[in-house]
C-alpha positions in Angstrom: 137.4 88.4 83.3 140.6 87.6 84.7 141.2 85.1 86.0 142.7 84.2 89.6 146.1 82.1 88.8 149.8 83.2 89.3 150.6 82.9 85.9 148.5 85.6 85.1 149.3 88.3 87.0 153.1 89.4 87.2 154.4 89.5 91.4 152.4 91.4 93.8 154.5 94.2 95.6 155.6 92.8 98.8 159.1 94.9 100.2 156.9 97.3 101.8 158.9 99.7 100.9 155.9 102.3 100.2 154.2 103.5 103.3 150.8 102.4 103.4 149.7 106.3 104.0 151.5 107.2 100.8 150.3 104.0 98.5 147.9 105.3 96.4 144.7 102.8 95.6 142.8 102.7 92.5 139.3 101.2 92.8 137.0 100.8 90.1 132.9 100.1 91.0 130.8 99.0 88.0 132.9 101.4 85.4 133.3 104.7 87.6 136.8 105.1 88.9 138.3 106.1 92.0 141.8 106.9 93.3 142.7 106.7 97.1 145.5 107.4 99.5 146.0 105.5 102.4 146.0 108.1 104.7 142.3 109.0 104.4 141.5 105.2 104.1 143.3 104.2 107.4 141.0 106.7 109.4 138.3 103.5 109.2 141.1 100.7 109.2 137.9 98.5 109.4 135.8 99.2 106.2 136.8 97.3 102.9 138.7 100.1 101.3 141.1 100.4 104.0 142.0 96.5 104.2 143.4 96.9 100.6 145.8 99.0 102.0 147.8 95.9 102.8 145.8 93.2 101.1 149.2 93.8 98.6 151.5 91.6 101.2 149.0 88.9 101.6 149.3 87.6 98.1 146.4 87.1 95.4 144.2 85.0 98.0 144.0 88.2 100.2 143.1 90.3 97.2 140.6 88.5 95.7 139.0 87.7 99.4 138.3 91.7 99.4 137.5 92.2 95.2 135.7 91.2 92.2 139.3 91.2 90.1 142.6 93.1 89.8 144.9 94.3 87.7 148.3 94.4 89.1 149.8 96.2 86.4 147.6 99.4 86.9 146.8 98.4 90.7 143.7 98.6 89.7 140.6 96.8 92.4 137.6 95.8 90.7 134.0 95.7 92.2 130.5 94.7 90.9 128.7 96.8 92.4 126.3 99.8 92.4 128.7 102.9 91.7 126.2 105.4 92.8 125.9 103.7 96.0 129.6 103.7 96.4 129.6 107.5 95.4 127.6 108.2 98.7 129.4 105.4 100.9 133.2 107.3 100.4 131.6 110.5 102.0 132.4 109.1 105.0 136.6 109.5 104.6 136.2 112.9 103.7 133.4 114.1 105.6 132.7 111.8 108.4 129.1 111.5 107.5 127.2 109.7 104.9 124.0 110.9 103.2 122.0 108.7 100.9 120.8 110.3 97.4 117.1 110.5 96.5 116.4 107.5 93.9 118.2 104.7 95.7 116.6 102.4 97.8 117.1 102.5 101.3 117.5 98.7 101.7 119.9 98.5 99.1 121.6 101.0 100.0 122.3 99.0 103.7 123.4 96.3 102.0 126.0 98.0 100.2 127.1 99.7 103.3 127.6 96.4 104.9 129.9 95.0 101.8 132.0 97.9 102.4 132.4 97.3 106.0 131.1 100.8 106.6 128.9 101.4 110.2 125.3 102.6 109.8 126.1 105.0 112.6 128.2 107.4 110.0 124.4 107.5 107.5 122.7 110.9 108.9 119.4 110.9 110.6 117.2 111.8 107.9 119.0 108.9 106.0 117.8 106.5 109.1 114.4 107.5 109.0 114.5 107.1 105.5 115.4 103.7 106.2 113.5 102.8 109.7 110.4 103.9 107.4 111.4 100.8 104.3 112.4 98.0 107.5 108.3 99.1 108.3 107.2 98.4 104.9 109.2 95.1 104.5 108.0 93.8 108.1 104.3 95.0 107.0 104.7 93.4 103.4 106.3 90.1 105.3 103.2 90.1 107.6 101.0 90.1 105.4 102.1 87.5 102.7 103.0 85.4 106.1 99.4 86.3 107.0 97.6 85.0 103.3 100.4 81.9 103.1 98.9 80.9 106.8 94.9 81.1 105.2 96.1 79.0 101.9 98.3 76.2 104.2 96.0 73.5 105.7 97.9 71.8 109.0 96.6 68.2 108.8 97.6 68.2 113.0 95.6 70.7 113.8 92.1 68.9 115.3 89.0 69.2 113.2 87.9 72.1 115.8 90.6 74.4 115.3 90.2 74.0 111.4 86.8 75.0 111.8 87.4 77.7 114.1 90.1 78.6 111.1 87.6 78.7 108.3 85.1 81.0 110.6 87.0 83.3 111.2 88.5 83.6 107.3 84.7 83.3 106.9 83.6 86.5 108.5 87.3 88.7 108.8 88.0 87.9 105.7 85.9 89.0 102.5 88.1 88.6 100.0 89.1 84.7 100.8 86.3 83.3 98.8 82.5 84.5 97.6 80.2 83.6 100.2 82.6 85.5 102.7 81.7 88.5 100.3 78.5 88.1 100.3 78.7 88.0 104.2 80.6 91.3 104.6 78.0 92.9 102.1 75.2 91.9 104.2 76.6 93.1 107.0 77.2 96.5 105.8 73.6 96.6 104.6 72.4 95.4 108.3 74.7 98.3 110.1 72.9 100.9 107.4 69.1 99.1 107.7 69.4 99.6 111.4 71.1 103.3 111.6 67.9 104.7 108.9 65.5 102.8 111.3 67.6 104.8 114.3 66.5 107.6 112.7 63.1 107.1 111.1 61.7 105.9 114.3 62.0 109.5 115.4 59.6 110.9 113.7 56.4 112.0 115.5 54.1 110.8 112.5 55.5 107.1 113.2 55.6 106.7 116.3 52.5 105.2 118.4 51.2 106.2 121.8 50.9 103.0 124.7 48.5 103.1 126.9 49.9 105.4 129.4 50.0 107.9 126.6 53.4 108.1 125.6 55.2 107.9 122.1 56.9 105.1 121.8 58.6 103.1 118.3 56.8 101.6 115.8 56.2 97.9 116.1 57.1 97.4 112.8 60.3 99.3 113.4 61.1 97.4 116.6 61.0 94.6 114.8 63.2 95.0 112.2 66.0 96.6 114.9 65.5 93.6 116.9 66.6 91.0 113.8 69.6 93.6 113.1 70.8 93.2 116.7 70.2 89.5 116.3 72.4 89.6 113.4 75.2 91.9 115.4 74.7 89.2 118.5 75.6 86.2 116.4 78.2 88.1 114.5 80.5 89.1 117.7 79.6 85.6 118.9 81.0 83.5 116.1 83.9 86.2 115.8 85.1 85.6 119.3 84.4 82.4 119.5 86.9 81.4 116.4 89.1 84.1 117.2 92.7 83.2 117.7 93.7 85.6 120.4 90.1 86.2 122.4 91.8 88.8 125.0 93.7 90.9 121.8 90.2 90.5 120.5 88.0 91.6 122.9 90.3 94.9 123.8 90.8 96.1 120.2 88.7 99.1 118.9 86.7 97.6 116.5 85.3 95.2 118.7 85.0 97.4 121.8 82.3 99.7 119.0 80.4 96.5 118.3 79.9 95.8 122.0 78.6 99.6 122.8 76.3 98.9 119.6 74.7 95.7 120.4 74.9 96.4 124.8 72.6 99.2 124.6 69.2 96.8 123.1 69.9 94.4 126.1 70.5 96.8 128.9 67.2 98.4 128.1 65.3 95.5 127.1 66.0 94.3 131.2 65.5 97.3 132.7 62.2 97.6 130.7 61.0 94.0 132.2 62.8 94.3 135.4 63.3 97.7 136.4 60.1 98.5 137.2 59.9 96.1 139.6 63.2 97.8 141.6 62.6 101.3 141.1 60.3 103.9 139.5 58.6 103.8 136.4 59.4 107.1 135.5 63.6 106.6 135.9 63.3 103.4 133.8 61.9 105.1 130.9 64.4 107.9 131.6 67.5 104.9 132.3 66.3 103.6 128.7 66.3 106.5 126.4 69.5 107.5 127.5 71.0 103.9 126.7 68.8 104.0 123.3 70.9 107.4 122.2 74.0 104.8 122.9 72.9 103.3 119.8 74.3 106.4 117.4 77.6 103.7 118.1 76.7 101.1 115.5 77.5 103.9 112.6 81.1 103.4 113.7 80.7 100.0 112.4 80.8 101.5 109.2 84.7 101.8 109.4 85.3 97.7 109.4 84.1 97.5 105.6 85.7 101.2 104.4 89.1 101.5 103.7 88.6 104.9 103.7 87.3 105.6 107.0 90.1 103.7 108.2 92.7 105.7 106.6 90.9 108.9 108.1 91.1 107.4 111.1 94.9 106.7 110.9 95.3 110.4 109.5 94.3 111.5 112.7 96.2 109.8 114.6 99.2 110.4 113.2 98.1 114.2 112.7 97.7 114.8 117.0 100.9 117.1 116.9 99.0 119.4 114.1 95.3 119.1 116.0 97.0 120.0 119.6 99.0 123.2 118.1 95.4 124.0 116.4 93.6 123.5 119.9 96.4 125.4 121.4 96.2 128.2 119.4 92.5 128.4 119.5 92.9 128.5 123.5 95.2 131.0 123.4 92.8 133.3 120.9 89.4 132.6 123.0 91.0 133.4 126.1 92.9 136.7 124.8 89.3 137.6 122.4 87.1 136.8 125.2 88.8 139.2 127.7 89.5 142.3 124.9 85.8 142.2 124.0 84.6 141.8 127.7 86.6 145.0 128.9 85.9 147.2 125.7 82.2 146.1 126.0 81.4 147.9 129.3 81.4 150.9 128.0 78.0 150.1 126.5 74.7 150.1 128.6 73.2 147.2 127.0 76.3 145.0 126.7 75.6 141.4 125.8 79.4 140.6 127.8 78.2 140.0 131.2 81.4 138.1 132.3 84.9 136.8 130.7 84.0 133.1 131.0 80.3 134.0 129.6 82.7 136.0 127.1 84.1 132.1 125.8 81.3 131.1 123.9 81.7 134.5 121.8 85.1 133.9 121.4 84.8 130.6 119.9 82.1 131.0 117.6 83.7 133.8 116.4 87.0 132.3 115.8 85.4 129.5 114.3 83.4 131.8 112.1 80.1 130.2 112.9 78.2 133.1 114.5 75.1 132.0 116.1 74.6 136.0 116.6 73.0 135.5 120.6 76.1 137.3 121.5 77.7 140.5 119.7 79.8 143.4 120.1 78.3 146.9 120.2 81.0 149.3 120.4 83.6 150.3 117.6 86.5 148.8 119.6 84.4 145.8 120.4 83.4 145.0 116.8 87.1 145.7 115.6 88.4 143.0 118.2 85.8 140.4 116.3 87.1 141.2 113.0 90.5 140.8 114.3 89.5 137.3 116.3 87.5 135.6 113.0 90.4 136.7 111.0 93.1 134.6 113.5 90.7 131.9 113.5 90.3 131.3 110.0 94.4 131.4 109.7 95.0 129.3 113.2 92.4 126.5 111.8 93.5 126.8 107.9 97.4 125.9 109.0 97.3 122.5 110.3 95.0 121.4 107.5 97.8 121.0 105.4 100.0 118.7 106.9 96.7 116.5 108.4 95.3 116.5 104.4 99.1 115.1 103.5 99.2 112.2 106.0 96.4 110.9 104.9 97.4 111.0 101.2 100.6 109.5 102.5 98.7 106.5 104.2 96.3 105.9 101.5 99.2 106.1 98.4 101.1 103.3 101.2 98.8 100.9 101.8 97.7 100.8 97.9 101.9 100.2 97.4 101.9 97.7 99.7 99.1 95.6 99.0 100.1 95.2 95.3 103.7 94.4 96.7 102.7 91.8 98.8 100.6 90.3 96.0 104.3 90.3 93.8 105.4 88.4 96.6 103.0 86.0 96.6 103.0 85.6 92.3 107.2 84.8 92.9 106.6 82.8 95.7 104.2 80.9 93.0 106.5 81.4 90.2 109.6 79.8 92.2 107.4 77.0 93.7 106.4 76.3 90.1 109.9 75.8 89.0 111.7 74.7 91.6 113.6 77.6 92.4 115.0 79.6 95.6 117.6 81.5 94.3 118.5 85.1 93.9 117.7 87.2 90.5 121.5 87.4 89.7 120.9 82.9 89.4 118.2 83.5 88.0 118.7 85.9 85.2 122.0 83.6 84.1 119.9 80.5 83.9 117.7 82.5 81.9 120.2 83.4 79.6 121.2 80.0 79.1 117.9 78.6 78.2 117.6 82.2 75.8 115.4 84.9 75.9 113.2 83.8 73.3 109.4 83.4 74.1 106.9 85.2 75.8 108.0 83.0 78.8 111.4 84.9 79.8 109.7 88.1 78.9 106.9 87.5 82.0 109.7 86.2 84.1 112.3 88.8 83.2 109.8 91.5 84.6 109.9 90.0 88.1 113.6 89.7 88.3 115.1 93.2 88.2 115.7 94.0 92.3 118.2 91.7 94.6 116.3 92.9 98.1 114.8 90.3 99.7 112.5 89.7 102.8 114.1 88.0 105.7 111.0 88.3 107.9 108.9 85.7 106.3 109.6 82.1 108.3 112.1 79.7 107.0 110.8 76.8 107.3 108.1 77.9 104.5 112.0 78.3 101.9 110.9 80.9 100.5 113.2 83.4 99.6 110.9 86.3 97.6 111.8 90.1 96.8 110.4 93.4 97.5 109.2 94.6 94.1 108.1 97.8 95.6 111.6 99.6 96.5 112.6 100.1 93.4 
C-alpha cells in the first residue's frame, strides 16, 4: 500500500496545461480497470469521478480525500470497493440511467451510489422498487428485534402496574415468550374448536330437547359447555384490553373486532331471552335470538390468530384485489352477454326454462362457474351451443388470475420465513457484540480477528456472522447497537 508522503510520489501535474475534457483518468475498483475522459465525466461535475478531474491541482491531500491510493506515475486512482457495483454505477455517463444487476443487494448497492456521489434519481424504476421492497424488509426486521429487545428489557421506572400489564400482555399475545404462555395459546385454540363442534352438534335433531312449549331447543349439556367457552373468550378480550398498550389501536383492529362479534352474540341473546319478553312478543324474541345465535359461525375466524397460514391467506388476498376484480369483471361481462344470448335464442322453444334476462343470471353464472344445479337449461341447438361456449370462458376467465393470487401468497410465506430467521441473526450479533464488547463494523472486526488468528472453532462461528457491511439504522440508539442484515446477501 502506498503510502501518502511527498517523498513517495514524484510532483503532481499542476500547469494545467491539459484541458480537463481531454485528460484522460484511470480508475481502478477492487482489480477491474477503467479509463475515462473528462468530457463524459464533467456531464455530473458532482459525482466522485468527475471531482478527479481537477483533484490533480489540489495536491496529494485533495487526491487522497477522493481515493483509496494513487499512482502518479500511471495516473492511476485506486478504490476499495465492489467493482461490480461500480460496473452498473458508470452507466449513468454514458446512458443517463442506471440499472442494478440481479445478485447485488439493493442496500448495498445505495451505498455505493452515495460514495460515488451519484443521485438515486438516475437508478430506473424497477431498480427503485427493487429497493423500496429491501427499506420494507429492513424497517420490518428492525421492528421486530426492536419489538423482542423491548419484551427482554425490564424498565425499573416503570410502576409495578405497568410491569404487570407488560407481562399480561407478553403472557396472552405472545406464545413463544415463555411455556405457560404456550400452553395458554394452545388452550385457546382448543376452546375456539370445542365451541365451533358444539356450534354444530347442537344441531342435530336427535340432541336437541323440546321445552315446554314444544320447541327444540340445545342440549343442557351443550349449553353448558358453550357457556364456559364464552367465559373463557370474555376473560380473554378482558385481560387483552385491559394490558394492552394502545386500547383504541386495539379495539379497531381486525382481530379483535372478530372476537367481539364472537363473544356479543351469547349476551345479546341471553338478555333478550330474560328481558325481551317482557317488551315485545314472544314469538320475535325467539326469532331476534336465532338470528344472533347464526352470528356465532364468527368465532371460527378466530382460528386465524394461532395459524400462520390463514394469516398469509389472508394477506394473499389482499394484495391479490387487482387479480380478483379483473376475475369479477370478467365474469360480469360473460353473465351479462350469456344471459342475454341464451334468453333470445331460447324463445324459440315452447317450454323455455328463460323466462326473463335477469331470471337468465342465475344460468349464466352457474354455468360459467361450471357448477350446474340443472333447474335451468337450454333446449335449442343455438341455446345449448351458447352454454358450451359460456362454461368454456368461465373455466379460462377463473383459471387466469389463479396464478398470480397462488404466487403472492408463496411470495409472503417464503418472506416472512426470511425475515424471521433474519431478525433472530440480529438478535444472536446483537448477543455476540454485547458479549465482547463490541460495536464495530465487520471490516474491524474481521482485522481484529486476524490478529488474534483464525485458529479455533471460535473465529470459525464468528467468521460466519461477519461477511455483509449493511446495517440497520432503524433500531434506536440509545440501545448502541449497531447489528447487520444477514438476509441481503
Amino acid at each position: 500500500i502506498k503510502m501518502a508522503g511527498d517523498s513517495m510520489f514524484p510532483d503532481v501535474d499542476t500547469d494545467g496545461s491539459e484541458k480537463s475534457e481531454e485528460m484522460e483518468i484511470v480508475v481502478n475498483v477492487g482489480g477491474v480497470r477503467q479509463v475515462f475522459y473528462g468530457d463524459n465525466l464533467n456531464q455530473y461535475p458532482e459525482t466522485r469521478l468527475a471531482e478527479l478531474v481537477n483533484c490533480l491541482s489540489g495536491g496529494y491531500d485533495s487526491i487522497f480525500s477522493l481515493c483509496d491510493d494513487y499512482d502518479p506515475g500511471k495516473r492511476e486512482f485506486y478504490f476499495d470497493r465492489d467493482p461490480d457495483a461500480f460496473k452498473c454505477i458508470i452507466d449513468v455517463y454514458y446512458f443517463g440511467e442506471i440499472h442494478m444487476k440481479k445478485g447485488i443487494c439493493p442496500i448495498c448497492f445505495k451505498n455505493e451510489m452515495e460514495f460515488w456521489k451519484v443521485d438515486l434519481k438516475f437508478l430506473d424504476d424497477c431498480c427503485k422498487a427493487h429497493l423500496s421492497e429491501k427499506k420494507e424488509e429492513l424497517e420490518e426486521i428492525a421492528r421486530r428485534v426492536q419489538l423482542i429487545l423491548d419484551d427482554l428489557g425490564v424498565d425499573a421506572s416503570e410502576s409495578r402496574w405497568k410491569r404487570c400489564q407488560k407481562c399480561i400482555w407478553k403472557f396472552l399475545e405472545k406464545p413463544e415468550s415463555s411455556y405457560p404462555a404456550r400452553v395458554i395459546a394452545v388452550l385457546s385454540f382448543l376452546f375456539i374448536l370445542i365451541s365451533s363442534v358444539v356450534m354444530c352438534v347442537g344441531t342435530i335433531p336427535d340432541l336437541q330437547v323440546v321445552d315446554a312449549e314444544g320447541n327444540r331447543m340445545e342440549h343442557p349439556t351443550l349449553d353448558s359447555i358453550e357457556t364456559a367457552c364464552i367465559g373463557w373468550f370474555t376473560m380473554e378480550y378482558v385481560l387483552r384490553l385491559i394490558s394492552s398498550p394502545n386500547k383504541l389501536h386495539f379495539a379497531l383492529s381486525f382481530m379483535n373486532i372478530v372476537d367481539v362479534l364472537a363473544i356479543l352474540p351469547f349476551y345479546v341473546s341471553l338478555t333478550l331471552t330474560h328481558l325481551g319478553a317482557k317488551l315485545m312478543e314472544l314469538s320475535n324474541v325467539q326469532q331476534a335470538v336465532q338470528a344472533l345465535r347464526i352470528m356465532r359461525i364468527a368465532r371460527i375466524f378466530k382460528l386465524a390468530r394461532h395459524s400462520s397460514g390463514l394469516q398469509t391467506l389472508t394477506y394473499a388476498l389482499k394484495r391479490s384485489f387487482k387479480e380478483l376484480g379483473l376475475l369479477l369483471m370478467y365474469l360480469a361481462v360473460g353473465i351479462f352477454v350469456f344471459s342475454a344470448l341464451g334468453y333470445t335464442m331460447e324463445q324459440s322453444h315452447p317450454e323455455t326454462l328463460f323466462k326473463s334476462i335477469p331470471q337468465s343470471f342465475w344460468w349464466a353464472i352457474i354455468t360459467m362457474t361450471t357448477v350446474g344445479y340443472g333447474d335451468i337449461y337450454p333446449k335449442t341447438t343455438l341455446g345449448k351451443l351458447n352454454a358450451a361456449i359460456s362454461f368454456l370462458c368461465g373455466v379460462i376467465a377463473i383459471a387466469l388470475p389463479i396464478h398470480p393470487i397462488i404466487n403472492n401468497f408463496v411470495r409472503y410465506y417464503n418472506k416472512q420465513r426470511v425475515l424471521e430467521t433474519a431478525a433472530k441473526h440480529e438478535l444472536e450479533l446483537m448477543e455476540l457484540n454485547s458479549a465482547e464488547g463490541k460495536a464495530t463494523g465487520s471490516r474491524n472486526e474481521l482485522e481484529d480477528f486476524s490478529r488474534e488468528g483464525k485458529e479455533g472453532p471460535f473465529y470459525s462461528s464468528r467468521i460466519k456472522v461477519s461477511h455483509s457491511d449493511t446495517f440497520i439504522h432503524l433500531l434506536s440508539e440509545e440501545k448502541h447497537y449497531r447489528t447487520r442484515l444477514q438476509s441481503c446477501k
